[in-house]
N, C-alpha and C positions, 0 to 999 in steps of 0.2 A: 435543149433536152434536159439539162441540167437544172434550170428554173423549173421546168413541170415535173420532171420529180419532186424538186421540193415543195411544189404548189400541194400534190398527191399525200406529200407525205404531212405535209401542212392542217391539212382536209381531213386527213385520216384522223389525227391526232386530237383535233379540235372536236369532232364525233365520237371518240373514245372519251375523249373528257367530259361532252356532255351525257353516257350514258353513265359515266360514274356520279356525275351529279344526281342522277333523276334516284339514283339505285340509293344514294346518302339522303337524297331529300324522303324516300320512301321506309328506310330506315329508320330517320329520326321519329316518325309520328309513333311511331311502333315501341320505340320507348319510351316517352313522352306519355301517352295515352294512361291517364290515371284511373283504369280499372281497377289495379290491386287494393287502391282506397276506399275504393267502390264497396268491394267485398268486405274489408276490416268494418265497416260504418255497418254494413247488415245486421251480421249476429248481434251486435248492440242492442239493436229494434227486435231481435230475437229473442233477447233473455229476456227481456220487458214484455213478453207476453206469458209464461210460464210462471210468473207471479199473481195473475190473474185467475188462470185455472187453480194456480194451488189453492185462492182463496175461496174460488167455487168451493173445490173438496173440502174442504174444512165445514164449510156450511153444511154440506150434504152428513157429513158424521156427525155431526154435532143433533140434526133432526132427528136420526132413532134411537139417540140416548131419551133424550125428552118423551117419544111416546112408549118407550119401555119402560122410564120412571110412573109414566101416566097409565100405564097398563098394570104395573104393579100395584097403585096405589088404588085403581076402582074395583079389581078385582081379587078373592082369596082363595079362590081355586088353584089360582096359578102359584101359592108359596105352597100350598099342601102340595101340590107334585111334585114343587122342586126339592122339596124337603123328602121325599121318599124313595131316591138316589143314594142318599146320603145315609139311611138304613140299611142299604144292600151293601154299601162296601162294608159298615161293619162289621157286618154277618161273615165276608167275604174275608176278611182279614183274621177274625176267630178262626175261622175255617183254617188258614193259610200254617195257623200257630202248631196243630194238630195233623196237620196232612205233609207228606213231602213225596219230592218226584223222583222219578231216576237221575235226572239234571242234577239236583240238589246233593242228593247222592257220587254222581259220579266228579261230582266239583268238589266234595270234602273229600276224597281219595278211596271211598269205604269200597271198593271194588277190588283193592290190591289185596291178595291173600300172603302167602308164606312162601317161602320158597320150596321149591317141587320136593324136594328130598325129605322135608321137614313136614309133610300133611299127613292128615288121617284118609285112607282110602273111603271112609264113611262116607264124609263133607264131597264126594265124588258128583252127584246128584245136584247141589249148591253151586257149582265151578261152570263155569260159559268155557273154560279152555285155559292155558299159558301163554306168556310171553317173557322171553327172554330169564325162563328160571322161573318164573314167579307167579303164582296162580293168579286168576281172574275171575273175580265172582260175577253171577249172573244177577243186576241189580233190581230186575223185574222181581225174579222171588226174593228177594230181599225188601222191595216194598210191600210185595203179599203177604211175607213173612212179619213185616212190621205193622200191617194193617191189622192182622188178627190178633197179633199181641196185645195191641193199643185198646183192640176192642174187649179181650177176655179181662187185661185191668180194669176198667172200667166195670166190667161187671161184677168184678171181686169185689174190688173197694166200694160198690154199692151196695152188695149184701156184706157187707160189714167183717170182708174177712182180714186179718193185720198185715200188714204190709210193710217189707223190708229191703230197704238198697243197699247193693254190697259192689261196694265199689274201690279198693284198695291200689290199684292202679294210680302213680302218678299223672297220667295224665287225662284222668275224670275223677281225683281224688276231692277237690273243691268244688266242681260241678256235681257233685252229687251230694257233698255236704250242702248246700246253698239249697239245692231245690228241696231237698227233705226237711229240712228248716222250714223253708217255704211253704210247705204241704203239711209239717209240723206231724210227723212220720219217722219212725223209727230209722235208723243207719248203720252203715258199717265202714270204713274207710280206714281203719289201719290195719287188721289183722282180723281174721275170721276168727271167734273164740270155737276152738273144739269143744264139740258137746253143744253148741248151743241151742240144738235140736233132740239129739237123745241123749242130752244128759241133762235136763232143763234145770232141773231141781236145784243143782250145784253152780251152776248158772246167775239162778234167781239167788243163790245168798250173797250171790262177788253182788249183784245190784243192788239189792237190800242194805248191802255192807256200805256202801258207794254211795247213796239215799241217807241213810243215818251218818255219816260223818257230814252229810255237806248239811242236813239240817243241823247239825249239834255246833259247828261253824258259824254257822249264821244266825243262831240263836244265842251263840257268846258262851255255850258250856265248857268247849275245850280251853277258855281263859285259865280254868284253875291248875290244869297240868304247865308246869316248867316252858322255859320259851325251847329248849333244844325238843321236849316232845311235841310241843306247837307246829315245830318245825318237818317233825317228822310225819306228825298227822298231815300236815300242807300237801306232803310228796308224796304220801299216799293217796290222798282223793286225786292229784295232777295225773299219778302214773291210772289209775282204775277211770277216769275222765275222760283220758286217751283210746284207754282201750274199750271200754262198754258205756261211754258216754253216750253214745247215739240212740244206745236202747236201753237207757235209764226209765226210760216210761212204761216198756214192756210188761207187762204181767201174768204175759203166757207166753207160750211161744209161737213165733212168727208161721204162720199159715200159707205164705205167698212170700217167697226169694226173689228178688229182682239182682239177677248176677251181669255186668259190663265188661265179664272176663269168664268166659268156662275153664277155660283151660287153665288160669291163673288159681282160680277157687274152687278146684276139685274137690278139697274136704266139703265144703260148703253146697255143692251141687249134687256129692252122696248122699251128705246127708238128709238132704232134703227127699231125696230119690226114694230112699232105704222107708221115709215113714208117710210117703205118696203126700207130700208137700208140692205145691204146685211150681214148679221153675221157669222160668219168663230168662232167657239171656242171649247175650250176642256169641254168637260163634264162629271162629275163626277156622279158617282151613286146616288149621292144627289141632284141630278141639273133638269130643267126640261127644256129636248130637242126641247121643240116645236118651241120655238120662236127663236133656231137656225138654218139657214140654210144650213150648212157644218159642221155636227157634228164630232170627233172626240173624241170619248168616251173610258176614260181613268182617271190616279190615277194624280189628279190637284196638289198632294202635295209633290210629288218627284220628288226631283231636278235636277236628271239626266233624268228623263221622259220628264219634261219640258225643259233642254237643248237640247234635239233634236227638238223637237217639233219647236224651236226659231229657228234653224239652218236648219228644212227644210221649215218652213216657210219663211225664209227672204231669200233664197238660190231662192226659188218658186217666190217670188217676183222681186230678183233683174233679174231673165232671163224674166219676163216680162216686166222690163224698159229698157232690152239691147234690148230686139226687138222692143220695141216703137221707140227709138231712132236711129233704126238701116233703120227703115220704115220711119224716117222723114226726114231721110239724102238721 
């Protein structure tokens, strides 16, 4: 009994061993099997063909440069039209120098008024509302307000009437020297002279006085006084240079005030008022509209508000002296 057990167990063990073989022998081909090489060697043969197409494409671009050169070259209708695109943006760009939006507007800050407690109830009519204390102008009528201004200089300075920037404010004090320079237009930037309207007369002698010293200067007449009165002549043409240098050319008095502060140059805005001088100015929530005539209601102390403001005004003026001059030729 003893032997056929072991026969059994003999038999058993010799069939368990050979299914572990069959199970290793079926194992090995499974890793052995050189697929994965398979796959690395493909893409190989893959990239080698996207060098092909690329060089198609190249051909293909390269064929409508050539019949658009050939196209150019048989025919001249085709550069007259292209060349008539090129007319409208300039047009478009003058335009652009002249014109501005609310955007424009409400990106340089000209919308911020004054603080609530500090306005004139007037400017009530001008304001879209508050916020946080601080009024807010409605920038719609402020470019309506700026449209019509643009448009009535323009027709002053085309009928020839004189024209004056009063701009004393540090921060449109240089921009308002530069453009009237530029426009080669009377100015004001340090100080309003009282009287310069109803009191002309006295006026014209401070610039007559101011005219003869600097011709008698430059002519070499003042060599024969002393160097200490040379000296002192000097400091009088610097300090009268300062103050009515702008309207040294003046020979009447100014017809049309262009004020970038009402509220700042109140002598200056009576005066003009008082003898029906035409007033063109910005007006702040603080300010009071009445005795302007071309209001333009907006924030009088941002600098980028009032750099447009100088740029479509003197833009506005110099198209009414090319058409003056364009009528007396």
């Amino acid at each position: 009994m003893a032997t056929k057990a072991k026969k059994e167990v003999a038999a058993t063990t010799k069939k368990d061993a050979k299914k572990v073989i069959k199970k290793v022998e079926v194992k090995e081909p499974k890793a052995k099997a050189p697929k994965k090489e398979a796959v690395k060697k493909e893409p190989k043969t893959v990239k080698a063909v996207p060098v092909k197409e690329v060089s198609k494409k190249v051909v293909v671009k390269k064929t409508p440069k050539v019949v658009e050169k050939a196209e150019v070259a048989t025919s001249l209708e085709v550069s007259s039209e292209a060349e008539t695109p090129k007319a409208e943006k300039v047009v478009k760009k003058e335009v652009s120098k002249s014109a501005t939006t609310v955007e424009e507007l409400f990106e340089a800050g000209a919308h911020f008024g004054h603080v609530v407690k500090k306005w004139n109830p007037k400017m009530k009519k001008y304001l879209w509302g508050a916020m946080n204390g601080i009024h807010i102008f409605d920038l719609e009528q402020t470019v309506s307000g700026l449209n019509e201004a643009t448009k009535a200089l323009t027709e002053l300075a085309g009928s020839g009437k004189r024209v004056v920037l009063v701009g004393t404010k540090r921060q449109v004090r240089q921009m308002v020297e530069e453009e009237a320079k530029r426009l080669n237009i009377p100015y004001i930037t340090q100080r309003w002279i009282g009287g310069l309207i109803t009191n002309w007369k006295q006026v014209k002698q401070t610039i007559d006085r101011l005219n003869s010293q600097k011709l008698k200067r430059e002519t070499g007449q003042l060599k024969k006084y002393t160097k200490k009165e040379q000296v002192l002549f000097d400091k009088e043409i610097a300090r009268l240079e300062r103050i009515i240098g702008g309207i040294s050319a003046l020979k009447e008095a100014p017809e049309v005030v262009v004020v970038f502060d009402t509220h700042k140059e109140k002598l200056a805005v009576k005066e003009a008022s008082s003898r029906n001088i035409t007033v063109v100015g910005i007006v702040d929530s603080n300010a009071n509209p009445d005795l302007v005539d071309y209001i333009v209601p907006m924030n009088d102390d941002s600098a980028k508000g009032l750099e447009i403001v100088v740029n479509v005004f003197g833009h506005a003026i110099e198209n009414g002296l090319k058409s003056r001059k364009e009528v007396s030729k």
